[in-house]
N, C-alpha and C positions, 0 to 999 in steps of 0.2 A: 601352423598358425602364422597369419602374418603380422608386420609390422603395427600394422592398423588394427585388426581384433586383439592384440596381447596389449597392448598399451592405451588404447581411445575407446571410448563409449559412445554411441552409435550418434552421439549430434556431434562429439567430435572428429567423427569420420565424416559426416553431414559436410560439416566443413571443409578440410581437409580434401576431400573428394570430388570438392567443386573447385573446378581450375575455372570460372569466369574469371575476364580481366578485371574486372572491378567488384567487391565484394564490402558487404558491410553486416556488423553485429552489433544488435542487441540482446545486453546479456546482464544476467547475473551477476553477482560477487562471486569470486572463487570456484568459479565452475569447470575453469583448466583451458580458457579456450586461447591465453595466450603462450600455454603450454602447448597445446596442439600449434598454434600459428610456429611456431618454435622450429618443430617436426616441419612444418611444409616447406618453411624457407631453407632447410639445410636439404630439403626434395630436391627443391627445384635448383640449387645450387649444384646437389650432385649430377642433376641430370642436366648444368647447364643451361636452363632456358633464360637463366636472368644470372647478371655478371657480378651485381650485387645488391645486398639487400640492406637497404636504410629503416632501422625501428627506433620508434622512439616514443618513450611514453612521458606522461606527467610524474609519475615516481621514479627515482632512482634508484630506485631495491627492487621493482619493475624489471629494469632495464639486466639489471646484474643477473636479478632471474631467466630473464630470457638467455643472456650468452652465458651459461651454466648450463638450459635446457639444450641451448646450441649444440655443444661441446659435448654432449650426451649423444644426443643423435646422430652427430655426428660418426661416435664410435659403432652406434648402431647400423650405421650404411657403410662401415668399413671402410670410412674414405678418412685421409692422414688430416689434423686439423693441430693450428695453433692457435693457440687463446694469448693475443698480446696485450690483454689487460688494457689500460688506459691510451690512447693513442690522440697525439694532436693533429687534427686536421686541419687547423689556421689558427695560427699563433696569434695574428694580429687581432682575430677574433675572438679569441680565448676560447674555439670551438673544440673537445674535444667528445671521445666517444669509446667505447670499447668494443673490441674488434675480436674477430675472427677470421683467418685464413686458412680457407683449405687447398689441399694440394694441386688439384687440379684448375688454381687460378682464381677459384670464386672467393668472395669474402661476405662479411654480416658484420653488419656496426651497430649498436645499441646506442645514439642518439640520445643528448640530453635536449628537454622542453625547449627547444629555440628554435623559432621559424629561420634565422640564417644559415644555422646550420645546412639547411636544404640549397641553399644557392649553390649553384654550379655543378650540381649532384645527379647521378643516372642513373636509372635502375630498379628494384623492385621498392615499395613504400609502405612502410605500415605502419598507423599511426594507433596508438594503443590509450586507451583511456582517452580516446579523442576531446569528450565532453569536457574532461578536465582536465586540461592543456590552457594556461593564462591568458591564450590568445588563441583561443582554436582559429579563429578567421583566417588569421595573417598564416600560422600555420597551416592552412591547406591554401592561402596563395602561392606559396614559398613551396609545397611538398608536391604540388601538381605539376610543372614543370618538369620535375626531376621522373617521370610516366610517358614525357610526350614520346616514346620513340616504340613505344608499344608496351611497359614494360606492367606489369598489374600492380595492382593498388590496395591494402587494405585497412578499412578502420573497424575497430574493435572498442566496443564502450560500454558501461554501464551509463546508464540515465543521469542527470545534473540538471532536472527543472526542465521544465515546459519550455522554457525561449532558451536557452542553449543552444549555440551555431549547432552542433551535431542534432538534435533536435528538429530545429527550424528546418534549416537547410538541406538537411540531409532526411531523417527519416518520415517525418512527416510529408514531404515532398513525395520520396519514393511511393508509401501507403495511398498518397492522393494521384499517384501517374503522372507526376509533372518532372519526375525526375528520371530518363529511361538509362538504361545500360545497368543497372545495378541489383547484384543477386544481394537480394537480403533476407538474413537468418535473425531466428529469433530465438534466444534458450531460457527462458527464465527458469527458478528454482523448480520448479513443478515439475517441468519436462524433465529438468537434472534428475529429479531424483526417481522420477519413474524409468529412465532409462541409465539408472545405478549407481550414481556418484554417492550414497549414501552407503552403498554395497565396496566400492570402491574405497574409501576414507577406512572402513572399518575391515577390510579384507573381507569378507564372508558376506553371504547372501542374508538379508534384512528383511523382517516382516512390515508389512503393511503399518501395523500401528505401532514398529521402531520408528519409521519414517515420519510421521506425521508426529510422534515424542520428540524426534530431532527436529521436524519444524518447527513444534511448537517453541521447542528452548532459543530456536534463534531468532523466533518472533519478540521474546520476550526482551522487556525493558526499550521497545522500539516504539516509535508514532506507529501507527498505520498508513500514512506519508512515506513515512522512513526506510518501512519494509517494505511499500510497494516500489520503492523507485531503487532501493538495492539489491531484492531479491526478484521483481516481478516484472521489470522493464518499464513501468508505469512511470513517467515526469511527474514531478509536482506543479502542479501551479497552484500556487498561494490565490489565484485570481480566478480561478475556475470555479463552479458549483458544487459545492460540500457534499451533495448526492446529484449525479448526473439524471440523465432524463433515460440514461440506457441501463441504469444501477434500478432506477425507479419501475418502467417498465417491465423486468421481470420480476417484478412482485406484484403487478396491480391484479388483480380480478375484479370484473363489472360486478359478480352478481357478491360481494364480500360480506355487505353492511347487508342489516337486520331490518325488513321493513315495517312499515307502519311508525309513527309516533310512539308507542311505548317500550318496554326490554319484555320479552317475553318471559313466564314465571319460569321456566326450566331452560337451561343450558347444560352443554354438554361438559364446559369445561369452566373452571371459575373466571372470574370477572376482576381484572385491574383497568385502572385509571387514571391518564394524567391528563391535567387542567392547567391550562393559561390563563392570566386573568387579566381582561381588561375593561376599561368603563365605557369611553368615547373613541377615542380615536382608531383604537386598534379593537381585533375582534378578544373576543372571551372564547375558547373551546374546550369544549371536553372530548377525549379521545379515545372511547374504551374499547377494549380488547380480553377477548376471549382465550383462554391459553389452551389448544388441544398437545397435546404432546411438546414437544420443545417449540409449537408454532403457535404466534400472535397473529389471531385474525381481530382484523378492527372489525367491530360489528356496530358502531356507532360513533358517528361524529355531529354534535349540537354547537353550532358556531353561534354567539349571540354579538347583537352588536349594539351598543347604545341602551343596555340592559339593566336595569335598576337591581342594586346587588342581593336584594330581598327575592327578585324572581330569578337569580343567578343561584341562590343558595337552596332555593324549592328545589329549580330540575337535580341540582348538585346531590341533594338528598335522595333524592328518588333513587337513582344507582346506589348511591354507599347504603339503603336499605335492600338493596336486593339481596336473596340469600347465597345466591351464589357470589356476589363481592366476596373480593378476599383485602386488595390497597389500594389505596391512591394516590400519588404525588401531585401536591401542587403549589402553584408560584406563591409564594408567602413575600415577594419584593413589595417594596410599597403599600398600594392598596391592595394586594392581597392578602395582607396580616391578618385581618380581621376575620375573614373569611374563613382563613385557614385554620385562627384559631379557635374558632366555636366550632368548625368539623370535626378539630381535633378531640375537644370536649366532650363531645354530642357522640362521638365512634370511638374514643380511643387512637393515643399515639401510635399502638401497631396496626392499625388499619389506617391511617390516615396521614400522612409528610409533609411537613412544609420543609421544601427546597430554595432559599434565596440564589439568585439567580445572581451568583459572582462571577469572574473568570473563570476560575478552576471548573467549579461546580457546571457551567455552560460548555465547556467543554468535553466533562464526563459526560454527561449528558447526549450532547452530539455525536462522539464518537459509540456511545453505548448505542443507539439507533443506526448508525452505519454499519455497525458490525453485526446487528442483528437482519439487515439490508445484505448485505455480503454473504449471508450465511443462510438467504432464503428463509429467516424464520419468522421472517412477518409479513402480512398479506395486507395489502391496502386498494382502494378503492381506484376503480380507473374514472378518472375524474380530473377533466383541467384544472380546475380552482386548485388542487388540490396537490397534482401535479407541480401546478408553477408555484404553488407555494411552498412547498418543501424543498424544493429546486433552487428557491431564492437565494438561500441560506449561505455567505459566505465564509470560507476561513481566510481569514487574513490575519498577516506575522506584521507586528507593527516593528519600527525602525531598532527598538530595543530587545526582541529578540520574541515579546511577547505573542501571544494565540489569543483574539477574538474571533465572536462571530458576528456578521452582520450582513445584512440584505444588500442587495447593488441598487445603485440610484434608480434604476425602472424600476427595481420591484418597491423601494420607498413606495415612490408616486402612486403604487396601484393599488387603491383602494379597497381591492380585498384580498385581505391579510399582507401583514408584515411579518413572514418569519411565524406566526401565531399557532397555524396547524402543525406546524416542524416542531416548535418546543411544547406542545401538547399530546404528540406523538412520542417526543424523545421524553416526557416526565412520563405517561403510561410503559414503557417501555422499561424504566428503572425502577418502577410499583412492583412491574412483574418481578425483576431481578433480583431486589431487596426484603420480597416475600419469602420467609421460610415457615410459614404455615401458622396455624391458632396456638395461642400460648395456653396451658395445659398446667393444671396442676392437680398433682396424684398425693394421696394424704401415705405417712409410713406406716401407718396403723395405728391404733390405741396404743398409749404408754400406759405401764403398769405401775402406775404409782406407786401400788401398794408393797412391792420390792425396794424401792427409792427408802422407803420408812422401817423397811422393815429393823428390826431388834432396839427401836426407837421409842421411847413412850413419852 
């Protein structure tokens, strides 16, 4: 067995086995790849092609990691190494770094975050957690240089937001072809763990629904933000669309929705609903959905606009007496109240929710129809209006730390809908979720009084 199959899993031979001069990664959290980068530079050390190697990441427990992985490998390839610890490379600069020397002349430095550092420097470059380096910029001013003589180059990073120099500059670039020379790899968690790092952590071969137990657990207590940009390579931008138009398109179906004006008396599957409510300015809609097996199919969307709330409360009726209805959520802010609370009266609070439309609550909300979007379990109409209105929807983190959502200034301006069909999708969606069936009551039987009295006169 060799070096490579006893120790690395097959994206990090992927790696490893790509000698381009210039390489770059998007990756996961914790998925070994600056352990493997570890292994190739004491390679190429043993075999000489580069005289020495400059790493350097934004942590310093990082950095320690690597020359311990160093030092490992080293004994692996059977070439004599010293680990001297701490070493200053310019005093007047306060630059130091931790070093290895092997016998044959080469060395590996572990580099703290400082683009000086790289002045006057030759040799191999790897710049580790690129994205979050306090200055990545100046550090790939400062680290390119220290390449010009041929020598290869590599940065390794987990995501840090959508405008991030590593980002910007670099991979987006590459993806778009304006950026040529650069082999780029990609590993997110998924690929990890289908090609074994889950198998790997636990020593012994793992079933299918271990894996996805272990996903799950490391999803939890995360954004969906959070876990896509440290486990899936995905940037965040706080400024992009809440649901993209490529998130959207693979849910739409043209033929979804139920025609004609009225609900037909049989369905296949029961009926939830959610409703936005508005008077003037904005639309009123209702957004129902059909539940077959874990899937919401919208089978009816009635937008009104400028709708006097007496004929808002007729068609509202007409579903919530269908017999296949089961919930409904809807917007009780404002002038909703009234609304909501004579549905509630008229059906019962377990068929019926009023949801006020706070922070929190708009955000549960949001994220419950994204994850249902993510998860292909809801089916929606292919339909522009409809499209750019669910589209519109921003998340934005305000200066204090907080989550809104709101529309971008075009979608404001455009007259139909504001965001309306998005939170009448995402209240039908938490109808379904919040449903656990008809409330039931089973009597215990006749008491037998006549035991209660009995030796009693």
């Amino acid at each position: 067995m060799s070096h490579l199959d006893k120790y690395f899993l097959p994206y990090q031979q992927a790696w490893i086995n790509d000698r381009s001069r210039k390489k770059i990664m998007e990756k996961s959290r914790r998925t070994g790849i600056t352990h493997a980068q570890a292994y190739e530079d004491v390679r190429d050390c043993v075999e000489k092609t580069v005289p020495k190697v400059w790493f350097s990441s934004a942590d310093e427990s990082a950095a320690k990691e690597y020359i311990e992985d160093a030092g490992r490998f080293a004994k692996i390839f059977n070439v004599g190494a010293k680990k001297l610890g701490e070493v200053i490379l310019d005093e007047i600069k306060g630059i130091k770094a931790l070093q290895i020397d092997l016998d044959n002349g080469t060395k590996l430095h572990a580099l703290t975050s400082n683009p000086k550092a790289f002045r006057s420097k030759g040799g191999k470059v790897v710049l580790d957690e690129f994205a979050f380096h306090d200055d990545a910029k100046t550090m790939w001013k400062a680290a390119k240089p220290a390449i010009t003589w041929g020598f290869p180059v590599r940065i390794i990073s987990t995501h840090n937001g959508v405008n991030s120099y590593y980002n910007e500059w670099f991979i987006k670039r590459i993806k778009e072809g304006d950026l040529n020379g650069w082999s780029h790899h990609k590993v997110d968690i998924m690929k990890a763990l289908d090609q074994g790092l889950l198998d790997k952590i636990l020593r012994r071969e793992t079933t299918l629904a271990e894996r996805q137990a272990w996903l799950d657990s490391e999803r939890e207590d995360m954004t969906e933000e959070d876990f896509n940009e440290e486990y899936m390579c995905i940037p965040q931008d706080e400024k992009s669309a809440f649901l993209s138009y490529e998130m959207l398109a693979a849910v739409e179906d043209s033929s979804v929705l139920w025609i004609g004006d009225y609900l037909p008396e049989n369905s296949t599957g029961p009926l939830y609903l959610g409703k936005d409510i508005a008077r003037k300015e904005h639309l009123s809609v209702k957004w129902l959905y059909e539940k077959i097996g874990p899937i919401l199919f919208t089978r009816k969307i009635i937008v009104e606009q400028n709708m006097r709330f007496r004929h808002q409360q007729e068609t509202l009726y007409e579903i919530l007496r269908h017999p296949a209805f089961r919930r409904a959520c809807i917007d009780q802010t404002g002038i909703g109240m009234n609304l909501t609370e004579d549905a509630i009266i008229d059906f019962g609070q377990y068929r019926v929710e009023g949801i006020t439309f706070t922070g929190p609550a708009k955000e549960q909300l949001a994220y419950g129809l994204r994850t249902k979007i993510d998860k292909r379990e809801v089916v929606i109409p292919s339909d522009p209006a409809i499209r750019k209105d669910l589209h519109s929807v921003k998340k934005i983190v305000t200066p204090h730390g907080n989550i809104r959502f709101d529309q971008d200034s075009m979608s404001k301006k455009n007259t139909d809908g504001h965001g309306d069909r998005f939170w009448a999708a995402a209240l039908g969606v938490e109808a379904a979720k919040s449903y656990s069936g008809d409330v039931s009551v089973s009597s215990r039987g006749r008491r037998e009084t006549s035991r209660i009295l009995a030796g009693y006169e």
